[in-house]
C-alpha positions in Angstrom: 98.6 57.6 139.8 100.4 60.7 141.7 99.4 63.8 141.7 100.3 66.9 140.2 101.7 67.6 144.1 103.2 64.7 144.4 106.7 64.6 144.3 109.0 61.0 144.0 112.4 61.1 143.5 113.3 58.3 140.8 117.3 58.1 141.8 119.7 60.3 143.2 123.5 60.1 142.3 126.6 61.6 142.8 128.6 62.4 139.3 131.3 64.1 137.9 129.6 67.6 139.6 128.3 66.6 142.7 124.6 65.2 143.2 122.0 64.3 140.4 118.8 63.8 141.1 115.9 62.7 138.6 112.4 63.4 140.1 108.6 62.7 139.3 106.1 65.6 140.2 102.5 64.1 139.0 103.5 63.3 134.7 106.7 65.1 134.2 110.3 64.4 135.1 112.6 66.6 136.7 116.2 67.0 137.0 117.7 68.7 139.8 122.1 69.4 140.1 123.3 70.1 143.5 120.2 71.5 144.1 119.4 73.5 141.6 116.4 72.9 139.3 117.6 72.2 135.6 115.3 71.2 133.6 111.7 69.4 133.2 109.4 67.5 130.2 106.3 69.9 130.7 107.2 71.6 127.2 110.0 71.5 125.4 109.3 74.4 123.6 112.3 76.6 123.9 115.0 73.6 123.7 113.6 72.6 120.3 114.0 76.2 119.1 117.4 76.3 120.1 118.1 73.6 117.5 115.8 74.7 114.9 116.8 78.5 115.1 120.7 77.3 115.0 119.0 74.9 111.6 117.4 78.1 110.2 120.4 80.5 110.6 122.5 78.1 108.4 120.1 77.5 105.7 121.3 77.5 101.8 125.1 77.2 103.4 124.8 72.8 103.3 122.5 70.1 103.0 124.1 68.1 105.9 125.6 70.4 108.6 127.2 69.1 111.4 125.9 70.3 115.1 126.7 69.5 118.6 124.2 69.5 121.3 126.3 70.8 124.4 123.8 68.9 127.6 121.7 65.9 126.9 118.8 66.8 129.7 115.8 65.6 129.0 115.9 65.2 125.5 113.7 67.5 123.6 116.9 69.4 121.6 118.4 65.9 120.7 115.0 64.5 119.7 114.5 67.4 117.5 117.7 67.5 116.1 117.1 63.8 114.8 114.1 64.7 112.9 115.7 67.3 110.8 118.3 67.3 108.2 121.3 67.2 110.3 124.4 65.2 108.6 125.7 64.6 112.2 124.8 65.1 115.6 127.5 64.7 118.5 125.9 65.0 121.8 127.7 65.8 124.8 126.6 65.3 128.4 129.2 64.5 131.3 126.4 63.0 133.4 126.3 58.9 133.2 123.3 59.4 135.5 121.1 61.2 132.7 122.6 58.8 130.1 121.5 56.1 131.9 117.9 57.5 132.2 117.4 57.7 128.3 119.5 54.6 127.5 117.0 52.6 130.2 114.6 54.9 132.0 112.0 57.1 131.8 113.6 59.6 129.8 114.0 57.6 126.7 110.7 58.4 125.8 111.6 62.2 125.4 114.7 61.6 123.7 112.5 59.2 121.3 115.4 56.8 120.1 117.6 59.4 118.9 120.9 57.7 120.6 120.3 54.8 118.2 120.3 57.2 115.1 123.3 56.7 113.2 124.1 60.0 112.0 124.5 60.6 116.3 127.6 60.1 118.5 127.0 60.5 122.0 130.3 61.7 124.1 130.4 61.5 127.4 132.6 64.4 128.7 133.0 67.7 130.2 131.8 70.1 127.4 134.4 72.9 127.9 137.0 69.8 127.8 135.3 68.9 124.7 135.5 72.2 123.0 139.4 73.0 124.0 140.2 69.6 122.4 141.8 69.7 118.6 138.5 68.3 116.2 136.4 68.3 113.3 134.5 71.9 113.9 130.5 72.3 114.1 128.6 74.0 111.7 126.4 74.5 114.6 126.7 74.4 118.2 123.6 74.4 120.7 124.2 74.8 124.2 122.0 74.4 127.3 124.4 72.8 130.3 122.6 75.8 132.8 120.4 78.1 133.4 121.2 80.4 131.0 125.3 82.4 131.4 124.1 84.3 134.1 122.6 81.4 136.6 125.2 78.1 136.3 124.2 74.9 137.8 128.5 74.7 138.5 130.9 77.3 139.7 133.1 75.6 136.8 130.7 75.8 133.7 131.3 80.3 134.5 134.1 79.7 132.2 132.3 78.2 129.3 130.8 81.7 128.9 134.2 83.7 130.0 136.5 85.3 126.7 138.1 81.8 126.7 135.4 79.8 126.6 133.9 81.8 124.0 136.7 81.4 122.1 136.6 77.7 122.2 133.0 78.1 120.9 133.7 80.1 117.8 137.1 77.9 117.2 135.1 74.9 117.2 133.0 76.7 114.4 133.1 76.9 110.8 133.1 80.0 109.0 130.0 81.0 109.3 128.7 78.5 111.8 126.1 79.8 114.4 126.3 79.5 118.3 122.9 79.0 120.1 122.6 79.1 123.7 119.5 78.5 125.5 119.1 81.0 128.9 115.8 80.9 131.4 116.4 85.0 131.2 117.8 87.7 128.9 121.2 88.5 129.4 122.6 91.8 127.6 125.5 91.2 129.6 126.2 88.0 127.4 125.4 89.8 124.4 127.7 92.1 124.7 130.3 89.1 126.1 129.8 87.6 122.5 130.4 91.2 120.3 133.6 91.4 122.6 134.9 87.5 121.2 134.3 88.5 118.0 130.9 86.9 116.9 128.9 88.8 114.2 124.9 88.7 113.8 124.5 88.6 118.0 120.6 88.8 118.7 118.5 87.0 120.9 115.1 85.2 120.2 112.3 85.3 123.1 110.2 82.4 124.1 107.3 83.4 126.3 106.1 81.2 129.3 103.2 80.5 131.5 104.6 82.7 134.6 108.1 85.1 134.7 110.4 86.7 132.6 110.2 84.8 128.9 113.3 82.0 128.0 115.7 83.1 125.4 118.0 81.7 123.0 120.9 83.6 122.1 122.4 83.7 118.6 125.7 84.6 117.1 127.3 84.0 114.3 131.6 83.2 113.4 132.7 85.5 111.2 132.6 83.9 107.0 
């Protein structure tokens, strides 16, 4: 059995971004892009609030809302997501690498069968891509592809949170609908990014952790 010390990586590829690597440190995955540490299955905590605080903020407007869950990962935002009372769930995630680990790896048992669910649709593709593209909008849309706006794992996803990219967001919205996006740090900067492209009800909700500065979800709201 390794150690908590113990580190193995379980495959390394190259994707649509550069390198993807999937590590074991003692119990818990990791998953590393071009470098960068992304994500882990230690906790969970703040993923699943992203999609229960996006769930919350729309409550009384429909008893099926449709959401989109911008990054895959390790699974804990999609897995929660299933067990509520979401009509539909579209997943996007542009890596085939961390499909592959929850269609047959060891991630599947984080995202706890929730690509077999009917009511999800998993799309493999460039989120920005995704949101530019003419479509059915989101009630909801909850976002973790980086480190928070701030700290991208790509030069390239900076333009999800530039005046464009917001824009795509709150296009791909219903009146109404809520934008969540999951950050390892506060950002007033983005705060203020989201007032400027128009979103109403901007706060952010704080997630303390073991060690640092606490993890955040950011909230906004289109305009009804």
């Amino acid at each position: 059995m390794l150690s908590e010390s113990d580190v193995v990586v379980v495959e390394r590829r190259e994707g649509p971004a550069g390198e993807v690597v999937l590590r074991q440190r003692g119990r818990t995955y990791e998953i590393i892009a071009n470098g960068c540490f992304l994500m882990d299955t230690s906790d969970g905590t703040s993923e699943r609030l992203l999609v229960d605080a996006a769930l919350q903020a729309l409550e009384g407007r429909d008893d099926a809302p449709r959401v989109l869950i911008g990054g895959l990962g390790v699974g804990f935002s999609l897995a929660r997501a299933a067990a509520a009372s979401w009509g539909r769930i579209d997943v996007v995630e542009r890596e085939p690498a961390v499909v592959g680990w929850h269609r047959e790896g060891p991630l599947a048992a984080y995202s706890e069968g929730a690509l077999e669910d009917p009511r999800v649709t998993l799309v493999q593709d460039d989120l920005l891509a995704h949101l530019y593209r003419a479509g059915e909008p989101y009630d909801a849309l909850c976002l973790d592809i980086d480190n928070g706006p701030d700290w991208t794992v790509t030069e390239n996803n900076g333009s999800l949170y530039s005046p464009s990219g917001l824009d795509a967001c709150r296009n791909r919205l219903t009146p109404g609908g809520v934008l969540a996006v999951w950050s390892a740090q506060p950002s007033a900067t983005f705060e203020a990014a989201l007032r400027s492209a128009g979103f109403e009800r901007v706060h952010t909700l704080e997630i303390p952790v073991i060690r640092g500065v606490p993890d955040v979800v950011h909230l906004a709201h289109r305009a009804s």
